[in-house]
DRENVODREN-719203 format. One record per residue: residue number from 1; x, y, z of N, C-alpha, C in turn. Coordinates in steps of 0.05 Angstrom, whole numbers. Layout:
% residues N
<r NUM <X Y Z> <X Y Z> <X Y Z>>
...
% end
This chain:
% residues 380
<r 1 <288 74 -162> <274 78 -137> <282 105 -124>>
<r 2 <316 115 -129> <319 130 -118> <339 155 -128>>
<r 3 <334 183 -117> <347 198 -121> <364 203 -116>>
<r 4 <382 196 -117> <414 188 -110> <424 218 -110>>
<r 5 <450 219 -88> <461 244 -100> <459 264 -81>>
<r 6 <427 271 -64> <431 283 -50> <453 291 -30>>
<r 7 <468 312 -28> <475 315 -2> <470 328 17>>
<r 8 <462 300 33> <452 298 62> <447 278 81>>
<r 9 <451 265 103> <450 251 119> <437 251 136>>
<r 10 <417 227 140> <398 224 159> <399 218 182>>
<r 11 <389 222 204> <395 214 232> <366 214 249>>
<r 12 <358 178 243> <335 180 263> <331 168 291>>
<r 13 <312 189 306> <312 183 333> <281 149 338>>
<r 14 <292 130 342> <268 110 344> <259 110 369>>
<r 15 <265 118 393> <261 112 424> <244 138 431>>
<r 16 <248 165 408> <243 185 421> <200 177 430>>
<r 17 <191 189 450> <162 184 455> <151 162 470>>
<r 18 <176 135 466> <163 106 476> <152 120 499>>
<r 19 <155 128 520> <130 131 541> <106 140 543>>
<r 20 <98 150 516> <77 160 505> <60 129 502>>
<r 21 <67 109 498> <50 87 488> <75 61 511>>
<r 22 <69 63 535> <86 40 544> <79 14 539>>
<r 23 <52 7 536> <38 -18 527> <54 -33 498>>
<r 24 <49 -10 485> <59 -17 450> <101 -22 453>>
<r 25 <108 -16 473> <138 -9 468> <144 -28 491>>
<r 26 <126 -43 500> <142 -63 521> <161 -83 514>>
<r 27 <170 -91 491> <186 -109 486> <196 -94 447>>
<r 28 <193 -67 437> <202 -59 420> <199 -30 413>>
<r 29 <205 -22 407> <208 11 412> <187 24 380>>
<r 30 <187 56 398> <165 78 372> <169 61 346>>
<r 31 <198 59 343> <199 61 308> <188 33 295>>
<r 32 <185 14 318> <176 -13 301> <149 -16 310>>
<r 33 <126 -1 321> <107 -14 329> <85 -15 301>>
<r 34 <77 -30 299> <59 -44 268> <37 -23 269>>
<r 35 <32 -9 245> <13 13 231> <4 -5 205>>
<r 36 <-23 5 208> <-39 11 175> <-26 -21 157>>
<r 37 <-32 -34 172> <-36 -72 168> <-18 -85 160>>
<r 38 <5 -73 153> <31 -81 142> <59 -74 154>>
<r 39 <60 -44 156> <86 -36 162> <99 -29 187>>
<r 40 <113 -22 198> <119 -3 224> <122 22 221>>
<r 41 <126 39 238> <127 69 238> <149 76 223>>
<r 42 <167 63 228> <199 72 212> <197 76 186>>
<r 43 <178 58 177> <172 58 139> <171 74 130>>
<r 44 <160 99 138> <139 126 129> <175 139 132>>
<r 45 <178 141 148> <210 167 157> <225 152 133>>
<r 46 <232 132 136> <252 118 123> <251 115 89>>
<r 47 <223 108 85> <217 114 52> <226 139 44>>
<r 48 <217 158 56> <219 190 50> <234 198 50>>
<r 49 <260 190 67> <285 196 63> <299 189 34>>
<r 50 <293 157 32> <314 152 7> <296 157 -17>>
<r 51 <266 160 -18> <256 175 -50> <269 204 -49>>
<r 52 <287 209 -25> <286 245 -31> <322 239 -40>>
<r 53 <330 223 -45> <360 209 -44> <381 211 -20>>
<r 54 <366 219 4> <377 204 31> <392 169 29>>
<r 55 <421 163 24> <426 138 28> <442 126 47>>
<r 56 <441 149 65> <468 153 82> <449 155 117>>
<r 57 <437 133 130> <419 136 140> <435 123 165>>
<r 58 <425 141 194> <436 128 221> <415 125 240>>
<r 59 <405 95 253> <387 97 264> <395 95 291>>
<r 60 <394 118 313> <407 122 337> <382 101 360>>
<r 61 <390 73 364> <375 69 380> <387 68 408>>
<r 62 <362 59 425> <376 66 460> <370 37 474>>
<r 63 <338 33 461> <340 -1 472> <314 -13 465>>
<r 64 <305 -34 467> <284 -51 462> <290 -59 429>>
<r 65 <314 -56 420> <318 -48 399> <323 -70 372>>
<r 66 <313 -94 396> <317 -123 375> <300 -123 357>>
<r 67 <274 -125 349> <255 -118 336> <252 -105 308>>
<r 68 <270 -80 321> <272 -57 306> <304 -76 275>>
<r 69 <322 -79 294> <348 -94 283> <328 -114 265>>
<r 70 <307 -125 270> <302 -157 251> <285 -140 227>>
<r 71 <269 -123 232> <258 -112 221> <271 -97 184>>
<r 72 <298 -85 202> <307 -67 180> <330 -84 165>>
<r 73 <342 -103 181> <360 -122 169> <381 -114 166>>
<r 74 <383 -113 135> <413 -95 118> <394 -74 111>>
<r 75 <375 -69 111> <367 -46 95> <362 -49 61>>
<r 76 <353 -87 54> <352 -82 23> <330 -62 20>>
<r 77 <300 -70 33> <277 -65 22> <280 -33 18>>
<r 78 <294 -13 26> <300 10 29> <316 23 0>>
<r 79 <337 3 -13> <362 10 -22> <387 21 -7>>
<r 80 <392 11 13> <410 17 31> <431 -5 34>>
<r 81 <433 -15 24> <461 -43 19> <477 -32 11>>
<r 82 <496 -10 14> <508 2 -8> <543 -4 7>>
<r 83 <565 8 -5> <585 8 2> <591 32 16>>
<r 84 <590 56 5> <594 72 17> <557 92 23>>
<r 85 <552 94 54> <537 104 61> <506 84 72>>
<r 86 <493 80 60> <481 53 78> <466 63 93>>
<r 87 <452 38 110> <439 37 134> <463 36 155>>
<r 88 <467 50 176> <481 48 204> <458 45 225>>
<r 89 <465 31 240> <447 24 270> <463 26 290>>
<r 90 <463 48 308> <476 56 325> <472 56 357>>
<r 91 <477 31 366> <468 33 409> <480 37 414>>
<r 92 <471 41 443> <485 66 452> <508 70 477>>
<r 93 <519 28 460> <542 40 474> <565 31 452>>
<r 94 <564 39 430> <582 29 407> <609 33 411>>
<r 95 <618 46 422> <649 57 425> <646 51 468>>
<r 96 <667 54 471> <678 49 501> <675 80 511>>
<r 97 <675 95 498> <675 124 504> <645 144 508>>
<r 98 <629 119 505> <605 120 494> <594 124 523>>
<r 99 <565 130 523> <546 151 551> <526 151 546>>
<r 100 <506 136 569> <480 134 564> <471 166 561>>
<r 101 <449 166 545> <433 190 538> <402 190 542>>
<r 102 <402 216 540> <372 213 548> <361 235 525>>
<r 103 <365 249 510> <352 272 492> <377 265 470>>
<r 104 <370 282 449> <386 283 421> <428 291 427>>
<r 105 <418 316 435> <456 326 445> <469 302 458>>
<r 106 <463 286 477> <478 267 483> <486 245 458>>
<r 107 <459 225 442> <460 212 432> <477 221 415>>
<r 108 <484 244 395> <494 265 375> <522 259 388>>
<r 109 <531 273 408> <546 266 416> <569 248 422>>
<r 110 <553 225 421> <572 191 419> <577 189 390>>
<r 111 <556 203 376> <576 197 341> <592 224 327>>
<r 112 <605 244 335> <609 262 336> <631 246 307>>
<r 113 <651 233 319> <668 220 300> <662 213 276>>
<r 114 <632 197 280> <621 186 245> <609 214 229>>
<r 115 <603 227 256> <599 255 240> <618 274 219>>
<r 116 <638 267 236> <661 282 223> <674 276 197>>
<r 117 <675 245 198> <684 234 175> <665 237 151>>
<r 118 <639 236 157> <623 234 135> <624 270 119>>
<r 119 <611 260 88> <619 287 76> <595 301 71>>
<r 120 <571 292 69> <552 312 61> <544 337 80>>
<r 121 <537 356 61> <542 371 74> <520 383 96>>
<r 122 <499 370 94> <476 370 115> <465 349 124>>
<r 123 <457 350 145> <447 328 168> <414 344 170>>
<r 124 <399 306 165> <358 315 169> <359 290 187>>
<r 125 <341 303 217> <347 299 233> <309 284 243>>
<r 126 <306 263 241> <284 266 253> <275 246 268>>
<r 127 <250 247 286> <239 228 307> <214 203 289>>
<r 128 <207 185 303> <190 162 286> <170 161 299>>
<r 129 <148 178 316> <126 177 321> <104 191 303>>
<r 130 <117 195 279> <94 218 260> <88 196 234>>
<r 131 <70 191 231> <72 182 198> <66 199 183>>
<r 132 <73 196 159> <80 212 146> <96 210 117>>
<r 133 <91 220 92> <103 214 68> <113 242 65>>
<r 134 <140 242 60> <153 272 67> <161 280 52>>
<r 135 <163 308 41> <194 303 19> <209 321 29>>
<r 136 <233 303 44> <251 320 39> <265 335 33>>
<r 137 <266 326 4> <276 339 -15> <280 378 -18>>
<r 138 <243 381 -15> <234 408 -13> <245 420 15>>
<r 139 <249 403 30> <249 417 57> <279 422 64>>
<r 140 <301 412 50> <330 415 46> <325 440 29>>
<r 141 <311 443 3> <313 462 -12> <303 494 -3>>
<r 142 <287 479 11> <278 515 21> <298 519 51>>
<r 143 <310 507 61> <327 507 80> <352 528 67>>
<r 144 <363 520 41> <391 532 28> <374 561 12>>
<r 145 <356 567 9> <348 588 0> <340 602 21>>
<r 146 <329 597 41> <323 619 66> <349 621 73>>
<r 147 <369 614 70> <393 623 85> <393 614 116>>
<r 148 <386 595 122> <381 582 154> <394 573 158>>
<r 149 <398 575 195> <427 556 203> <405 540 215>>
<r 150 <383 529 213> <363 514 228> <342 512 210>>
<r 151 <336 486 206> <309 494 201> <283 468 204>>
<r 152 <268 473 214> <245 455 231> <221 457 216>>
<r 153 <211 435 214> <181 420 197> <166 431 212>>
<r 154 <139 440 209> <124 437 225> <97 437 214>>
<r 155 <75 426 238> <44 433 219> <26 450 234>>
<r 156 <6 458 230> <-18 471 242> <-39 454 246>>
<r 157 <-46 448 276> <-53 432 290> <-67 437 317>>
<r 158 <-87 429 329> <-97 433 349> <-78 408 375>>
<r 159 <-64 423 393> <-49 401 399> <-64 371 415>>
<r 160 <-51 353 418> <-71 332 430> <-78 326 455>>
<r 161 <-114 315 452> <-108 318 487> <-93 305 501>>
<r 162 <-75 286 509> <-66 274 514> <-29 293 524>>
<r 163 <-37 309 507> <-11 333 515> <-15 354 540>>
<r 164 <-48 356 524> <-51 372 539> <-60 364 576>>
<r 165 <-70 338 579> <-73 331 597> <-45 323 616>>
<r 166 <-21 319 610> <2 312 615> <10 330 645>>
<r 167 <19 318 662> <22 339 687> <54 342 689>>
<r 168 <60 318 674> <99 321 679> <111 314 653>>
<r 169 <147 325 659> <156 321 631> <169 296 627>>
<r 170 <163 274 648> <168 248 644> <160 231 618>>
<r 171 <140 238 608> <144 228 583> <140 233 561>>
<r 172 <167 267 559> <179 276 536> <171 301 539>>
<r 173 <179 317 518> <174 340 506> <169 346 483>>
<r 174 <149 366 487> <140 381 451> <144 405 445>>
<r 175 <144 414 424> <157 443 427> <122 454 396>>
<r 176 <117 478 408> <102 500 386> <112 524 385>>
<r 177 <108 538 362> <128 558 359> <109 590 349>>
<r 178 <135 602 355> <117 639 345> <136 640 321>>
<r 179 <115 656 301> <140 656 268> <132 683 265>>
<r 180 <152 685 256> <149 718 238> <163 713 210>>
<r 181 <148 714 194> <165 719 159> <180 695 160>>
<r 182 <172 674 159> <183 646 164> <205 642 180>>
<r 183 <216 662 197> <232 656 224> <223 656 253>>
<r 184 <229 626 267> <218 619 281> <236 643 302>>
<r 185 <211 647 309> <216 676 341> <218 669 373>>
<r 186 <203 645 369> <194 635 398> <192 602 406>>
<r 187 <201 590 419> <199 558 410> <176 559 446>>
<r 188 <164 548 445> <142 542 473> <155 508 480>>
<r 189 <158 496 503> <169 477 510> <136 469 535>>
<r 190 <122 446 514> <99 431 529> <77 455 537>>
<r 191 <74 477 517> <50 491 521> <25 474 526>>
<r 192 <1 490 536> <-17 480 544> <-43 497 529>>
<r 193 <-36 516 501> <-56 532 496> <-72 507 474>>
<r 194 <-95 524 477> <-120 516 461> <-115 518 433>>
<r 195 <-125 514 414> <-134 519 389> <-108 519 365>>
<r 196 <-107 519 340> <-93 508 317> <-68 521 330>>
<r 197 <-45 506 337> <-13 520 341> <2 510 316>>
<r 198 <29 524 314> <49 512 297> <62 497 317>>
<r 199 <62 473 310> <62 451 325> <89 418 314>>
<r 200 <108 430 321> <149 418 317> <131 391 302>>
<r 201 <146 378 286> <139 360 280> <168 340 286>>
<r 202 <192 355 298> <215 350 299> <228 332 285>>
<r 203 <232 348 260> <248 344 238> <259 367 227>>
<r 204 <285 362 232> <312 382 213> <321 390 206>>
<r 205 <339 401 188> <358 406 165> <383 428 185>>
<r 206 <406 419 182> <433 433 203> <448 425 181>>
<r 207 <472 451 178> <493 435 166> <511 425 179>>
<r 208 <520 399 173> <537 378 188> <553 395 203>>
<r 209 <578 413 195> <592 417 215> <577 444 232>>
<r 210 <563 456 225> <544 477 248> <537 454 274>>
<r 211 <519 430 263> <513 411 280> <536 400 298>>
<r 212 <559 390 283> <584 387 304> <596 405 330>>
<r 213 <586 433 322> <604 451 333> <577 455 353>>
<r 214 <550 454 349> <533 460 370> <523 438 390>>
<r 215 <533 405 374> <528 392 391> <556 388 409>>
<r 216 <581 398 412> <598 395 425> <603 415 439>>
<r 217 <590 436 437> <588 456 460> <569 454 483>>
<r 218 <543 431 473> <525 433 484> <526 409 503>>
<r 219 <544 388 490> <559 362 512> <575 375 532>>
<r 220 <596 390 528> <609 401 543> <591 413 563>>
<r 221 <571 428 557> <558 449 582> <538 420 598>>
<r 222 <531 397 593> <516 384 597> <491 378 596>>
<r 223 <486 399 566> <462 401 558> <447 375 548>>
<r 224 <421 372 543> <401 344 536> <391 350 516>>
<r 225 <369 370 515> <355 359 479> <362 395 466>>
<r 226 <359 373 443> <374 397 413> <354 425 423>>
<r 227 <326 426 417> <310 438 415> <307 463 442>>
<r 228 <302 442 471> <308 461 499> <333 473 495>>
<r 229 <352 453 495> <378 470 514> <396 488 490>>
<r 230 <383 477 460> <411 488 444> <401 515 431>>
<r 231 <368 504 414> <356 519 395> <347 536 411>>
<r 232 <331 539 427> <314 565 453> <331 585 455>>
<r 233 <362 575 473> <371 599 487> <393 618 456>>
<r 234 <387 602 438> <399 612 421> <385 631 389>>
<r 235 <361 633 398> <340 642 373> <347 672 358>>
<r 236 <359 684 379> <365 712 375> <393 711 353>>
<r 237 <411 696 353> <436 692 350> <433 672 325>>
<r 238 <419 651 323> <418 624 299> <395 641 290>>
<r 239 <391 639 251> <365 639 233> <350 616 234>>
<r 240 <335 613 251> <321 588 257> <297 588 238>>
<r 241 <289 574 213> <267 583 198> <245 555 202>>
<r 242 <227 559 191> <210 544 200> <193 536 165>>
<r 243 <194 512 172> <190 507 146> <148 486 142>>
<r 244 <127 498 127> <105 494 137> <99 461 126>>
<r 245 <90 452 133> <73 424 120> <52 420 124>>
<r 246 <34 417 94> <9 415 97> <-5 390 87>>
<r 247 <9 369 82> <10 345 75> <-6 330 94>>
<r 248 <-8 297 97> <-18 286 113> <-8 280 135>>
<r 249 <-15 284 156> <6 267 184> <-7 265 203>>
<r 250 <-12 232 216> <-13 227 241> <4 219 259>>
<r 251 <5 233 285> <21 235 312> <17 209 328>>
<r 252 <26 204 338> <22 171 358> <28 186 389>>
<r 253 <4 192 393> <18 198 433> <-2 191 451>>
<r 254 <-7 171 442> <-22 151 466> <-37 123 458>>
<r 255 <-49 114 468> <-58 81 456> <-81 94 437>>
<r 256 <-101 112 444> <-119 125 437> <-116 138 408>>
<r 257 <-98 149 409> <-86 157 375> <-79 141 365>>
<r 258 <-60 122 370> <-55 99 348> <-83 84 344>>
<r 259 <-100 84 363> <-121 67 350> <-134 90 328>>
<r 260 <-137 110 331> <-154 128 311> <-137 129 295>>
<r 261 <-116 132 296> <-103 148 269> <-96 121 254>>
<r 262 <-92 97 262> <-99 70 239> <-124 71 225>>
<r 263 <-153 72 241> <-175 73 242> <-186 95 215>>
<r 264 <-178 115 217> <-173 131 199> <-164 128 178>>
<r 265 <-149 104 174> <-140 110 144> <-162 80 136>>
<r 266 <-186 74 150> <-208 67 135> <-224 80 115>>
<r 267 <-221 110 123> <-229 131 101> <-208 130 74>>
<r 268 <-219 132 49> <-209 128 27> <-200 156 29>>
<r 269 <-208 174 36> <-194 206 37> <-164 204 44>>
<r 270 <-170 188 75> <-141 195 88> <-120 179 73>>
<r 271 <-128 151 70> <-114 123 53> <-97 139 27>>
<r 272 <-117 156 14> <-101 170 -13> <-77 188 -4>>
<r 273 <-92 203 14> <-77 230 29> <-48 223 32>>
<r 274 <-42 194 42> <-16 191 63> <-7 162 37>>
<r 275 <-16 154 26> <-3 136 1> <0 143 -24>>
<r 276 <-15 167 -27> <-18 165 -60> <12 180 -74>>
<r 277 <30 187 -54> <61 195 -58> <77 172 -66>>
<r 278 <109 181 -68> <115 159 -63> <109 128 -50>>
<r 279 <118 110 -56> <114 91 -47> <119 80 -19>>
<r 280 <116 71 -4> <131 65 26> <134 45 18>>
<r 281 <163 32 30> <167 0 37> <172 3 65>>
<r 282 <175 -30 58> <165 -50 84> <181 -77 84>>
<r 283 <182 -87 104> <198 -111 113> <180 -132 90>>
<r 284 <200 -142 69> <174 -175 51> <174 -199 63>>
<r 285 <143 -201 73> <147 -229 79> <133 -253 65>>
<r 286 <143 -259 46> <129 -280 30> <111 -296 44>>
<r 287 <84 -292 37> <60 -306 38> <40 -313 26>>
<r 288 <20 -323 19> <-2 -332 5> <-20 -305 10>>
<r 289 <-36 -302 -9> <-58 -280 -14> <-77 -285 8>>
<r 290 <-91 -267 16> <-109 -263 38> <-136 -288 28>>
<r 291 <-138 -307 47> <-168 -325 33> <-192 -321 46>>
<r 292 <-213 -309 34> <-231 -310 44> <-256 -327 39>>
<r 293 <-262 -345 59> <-271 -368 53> <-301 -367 57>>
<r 294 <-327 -387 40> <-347 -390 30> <-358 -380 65>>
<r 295 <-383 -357 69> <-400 -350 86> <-378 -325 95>>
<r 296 <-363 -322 98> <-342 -297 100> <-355 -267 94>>
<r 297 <-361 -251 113> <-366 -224 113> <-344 -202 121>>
<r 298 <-344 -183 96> <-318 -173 111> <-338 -145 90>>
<r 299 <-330 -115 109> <-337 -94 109> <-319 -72 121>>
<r 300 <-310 -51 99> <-290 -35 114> <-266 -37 126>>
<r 301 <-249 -60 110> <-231 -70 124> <-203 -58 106>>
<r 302 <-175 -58 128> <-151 -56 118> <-137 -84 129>>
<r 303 <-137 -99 104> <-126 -132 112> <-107 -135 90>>
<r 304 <-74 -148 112> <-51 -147 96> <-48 -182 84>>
<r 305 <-36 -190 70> <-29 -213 64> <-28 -237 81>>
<r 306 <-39 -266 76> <-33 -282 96> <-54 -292 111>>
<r 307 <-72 -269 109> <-101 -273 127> <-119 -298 120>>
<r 308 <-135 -313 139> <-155 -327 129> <-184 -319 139>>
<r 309 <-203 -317 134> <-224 -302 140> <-255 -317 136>>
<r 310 <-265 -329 153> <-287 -351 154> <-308 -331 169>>
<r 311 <-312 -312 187> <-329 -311 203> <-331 -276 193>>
<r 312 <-336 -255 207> <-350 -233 199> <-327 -215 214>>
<r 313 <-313 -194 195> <-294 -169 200> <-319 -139 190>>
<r 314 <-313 -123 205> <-326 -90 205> <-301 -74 211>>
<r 315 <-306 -58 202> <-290 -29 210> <-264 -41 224>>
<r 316 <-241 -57 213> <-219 -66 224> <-199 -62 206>>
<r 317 <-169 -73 219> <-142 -62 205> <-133 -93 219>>
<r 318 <-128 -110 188> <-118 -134 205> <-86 -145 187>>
<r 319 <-72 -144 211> <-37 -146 203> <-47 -172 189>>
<r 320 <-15 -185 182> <-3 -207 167> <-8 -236 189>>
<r 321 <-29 -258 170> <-32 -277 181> <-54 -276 202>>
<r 322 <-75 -260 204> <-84 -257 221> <-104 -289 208>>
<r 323 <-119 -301 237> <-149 -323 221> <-173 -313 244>>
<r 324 <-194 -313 230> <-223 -303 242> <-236 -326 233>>
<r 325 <-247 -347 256> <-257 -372 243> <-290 -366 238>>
<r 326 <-295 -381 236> <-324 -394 226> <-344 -380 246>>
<r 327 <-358 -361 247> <-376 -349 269> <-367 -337 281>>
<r 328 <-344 -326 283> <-327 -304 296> <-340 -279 288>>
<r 329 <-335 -252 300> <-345 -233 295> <-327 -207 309>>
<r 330 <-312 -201 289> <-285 -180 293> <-310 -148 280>>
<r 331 <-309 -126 299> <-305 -98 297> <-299 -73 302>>
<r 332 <-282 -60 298> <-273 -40 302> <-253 -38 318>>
<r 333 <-225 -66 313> <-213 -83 322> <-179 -76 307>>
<r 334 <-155 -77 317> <-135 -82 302> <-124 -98 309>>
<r 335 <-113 -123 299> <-116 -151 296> <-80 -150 286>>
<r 336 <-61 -151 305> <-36 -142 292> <-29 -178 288>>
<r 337 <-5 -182 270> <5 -209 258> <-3 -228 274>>
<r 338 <-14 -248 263> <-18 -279 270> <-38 -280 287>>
<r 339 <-51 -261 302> <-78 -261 321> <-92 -280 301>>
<r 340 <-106 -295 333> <-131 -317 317> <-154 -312 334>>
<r 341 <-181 -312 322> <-200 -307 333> <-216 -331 323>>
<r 342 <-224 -350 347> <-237 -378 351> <-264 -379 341>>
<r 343 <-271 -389 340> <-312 -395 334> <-320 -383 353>>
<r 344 <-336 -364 342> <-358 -354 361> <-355 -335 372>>
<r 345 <-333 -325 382> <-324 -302 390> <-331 -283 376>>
<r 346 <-333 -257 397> <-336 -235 388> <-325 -218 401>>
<r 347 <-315 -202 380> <-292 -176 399> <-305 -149 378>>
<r 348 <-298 -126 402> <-301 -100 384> <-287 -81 409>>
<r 349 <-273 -64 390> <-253 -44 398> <-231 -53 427>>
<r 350 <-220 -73 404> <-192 -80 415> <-165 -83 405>>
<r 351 <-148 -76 413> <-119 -75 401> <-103 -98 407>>
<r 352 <-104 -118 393> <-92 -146 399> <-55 -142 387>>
<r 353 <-45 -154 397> <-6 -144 393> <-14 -180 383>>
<r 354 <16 -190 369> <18 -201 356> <18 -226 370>>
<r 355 <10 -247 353> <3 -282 369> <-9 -280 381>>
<r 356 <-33 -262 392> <-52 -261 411> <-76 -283 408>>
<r 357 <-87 -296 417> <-110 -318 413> <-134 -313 430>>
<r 358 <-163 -305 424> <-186 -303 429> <-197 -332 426>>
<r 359 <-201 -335 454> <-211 -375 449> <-247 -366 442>>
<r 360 <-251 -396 432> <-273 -395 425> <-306 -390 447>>
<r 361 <-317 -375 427> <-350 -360 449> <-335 -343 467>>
<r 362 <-308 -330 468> <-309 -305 482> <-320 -282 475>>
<r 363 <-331 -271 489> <-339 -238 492> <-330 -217 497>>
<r 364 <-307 -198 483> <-295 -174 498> <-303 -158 478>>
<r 365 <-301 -130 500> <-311 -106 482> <-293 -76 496>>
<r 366 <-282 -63 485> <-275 -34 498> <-291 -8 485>>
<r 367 <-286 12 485> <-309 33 476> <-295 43 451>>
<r 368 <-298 66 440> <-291 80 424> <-269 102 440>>
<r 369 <-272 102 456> <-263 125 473> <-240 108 484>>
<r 370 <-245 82 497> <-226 66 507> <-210 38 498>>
<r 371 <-204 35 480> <-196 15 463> <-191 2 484>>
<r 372 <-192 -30 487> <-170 -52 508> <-151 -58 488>>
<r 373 <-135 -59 506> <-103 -69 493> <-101 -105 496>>
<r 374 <-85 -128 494> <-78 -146 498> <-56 -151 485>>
<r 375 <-36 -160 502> <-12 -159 500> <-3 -181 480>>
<r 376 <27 -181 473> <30 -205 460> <27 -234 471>>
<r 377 <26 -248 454> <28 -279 468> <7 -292 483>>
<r 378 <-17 -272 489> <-33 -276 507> <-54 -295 501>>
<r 379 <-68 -312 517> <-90 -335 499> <-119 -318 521>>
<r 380 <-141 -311 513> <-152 -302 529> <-183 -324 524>>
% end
């Protein structure tokens, strides 16, 4: 499964963005919220790490973080059971010496020690709102041949509206950049320009102890995120290179994108685009094959294991266990685990969270433009 051997050590951010989607993160954070009918966001970062032989993986969480813990377990489905190097899950108050954080330099900070001890010789550093099949691999490699003390993923992108509509930096920051000859010249913090930018995909490559020595200068001054306080005032001084990706990737920064960019991988284009790499895993949950039972219409659908299906699905993405009874009528719908949709009902463009129940002969609808949400647990 894996390329063993690498040296390098992963360090991902799962909290980074939750206020981008507060609906989806009310009771579990970015990295676990359920994508593309099976997996969570973490899958995509986390596969790509260990096909590139990443086995030495730290997941820095801050909170909501139970979910995320049941989700990843020990880390078999990954290959991360290992003795030396593994899955680590790190909150954020693991040590007594430990300090709430709010950006990367702090969190960095509280493991300065596991940093030290560990031996590889580079640290890939990234956030869980992007999906994405990565390879690292290439992106370490062109890191040690540009001669970089930095070096950052990025893609060409028209940024989203949802960024661009943003009036404050309450929920987060983004960074686009100016390059010259693959060195990044200029980092922009929450620009507001129009049209295709090089656009952070915030992911890394530092060598471990560069990273030690800049994240402990940068605790000391009381600096917050890697990118504002460390990489900016330092561009002139660090080879900050910039490394391009032209691969597949969708961004999650609002309820609105996660509904499209699932929605999207209804297209067989995009489905190949972002799977036909390596493999992703995922949490197994032993179940029975999807049944779809005698009068059953189903069209355009992404449906995971578990499902039972009596009544009529269109243009939908339906998680594990989902049931659509007998005259039901599901479209353009994501139907996350165990949702049941009763007789008769009819829903279109809604985002149901998990155990949700549509009683029978209800009517809801949201637009294309405005998906409705319904929370977990809810019987409507």
């Amino acid at each position: 499964m894996v390329n063993s051997n690498t040296s390098a050590l992963g360090v991902i951010f799962p909290n980074s963005y939750d206020a981008l989607v507060p609906d989806l993160v009310n009771v579990r954070l970015m990295a676990s919220i359920p994508f593309a009918s099976r997996y969570r966001l973490i899958d995509f970062i986390l596969s790509s790490m260990t096909h590139c032989g990443i086995d030495n993986i730290s997941v820095m969480v801050n909170n909501n973080y139970h979910s995320l813990m049941d989700h990843l377990d020990s880390g078999r489905e990954w290959d991360l059971v290992r003795k030396n190097g593994g899955l680590h899950i790190f909150p954020p108050f693991m040590e007594k010496s430990a300090k709430p954080y709010v950006g990367r330099v702090g969190a960095l900070a509280n493991i300065l020690d596991f940093l030290r001890d560990e031996r590889e010789k580079y640290v890939v550093i990234t956030d869980t709102n992007i999906v994405v099949n990565f390879d690292f691999k290439s992106m370490i490699r062109h890191h040690i041949e540009s001669g970089a003390d930095v070096t950052i993923a990025y893609n060409e992108q028209v940024l989203p509206e949802s960024f661009l509509k943003m009036q404050a930096n309450d929920l987060g920051y983004y960074y686009t950049f100016d390059i010259e000859n693959g060195r990044i010249t200029k980092i922009y913090v929450n620009a507001k320009d129009t049209g295709v930018q090089n656009f952070s995909m915030n992911m890394f490559v530092v060598e471990r102890e560069m990273l030690i020595d800049l994240i402990n200068t940068a605790s000391v001054r009381g600096q917050e995120y890697f990118e504002r306080d460390v990489l900016l005032p330092r561009l002139n001084k660090l080879n900050v290179q910039a490394y391009k990706y032209d691969g597949y990737v969708a961004r999650i920064c609002d309820m609105k994108s996660y509904f499209d960019e699932n929605m999207k991988l209804l297209d067989d284009y995009n489905l190949d685009a972002l799977f036909n790499g390596p493999q992703i895993y995922t949490k197994i949950r032993d179940d029975n094959p999807t049944r779809y039972i005698e009068g059953a219409k189903v069209s355009n659908v992404m449906v995971a294991d578990g499902c039972v299906i009596e009544g009529e699905v269109e243009d939908s993405i339906l998680f594990r266990g989902v049931k659509v009874a007998k005259g039901a009528k599901v479209k353009n719908c994501i139907l996350m685990q165990d949702t049941v949709v009763e007789a008769g009902a009819n829903v279109e463009y809604l985002i149901m969270d998990k155990n949700v129940t549509i009683t029978a002969g209800k009517d809801m609808k949201g637009t294309g433009t405005f998906p409705v949400y319904i929370d977990k647990f809810q019987v409507v």
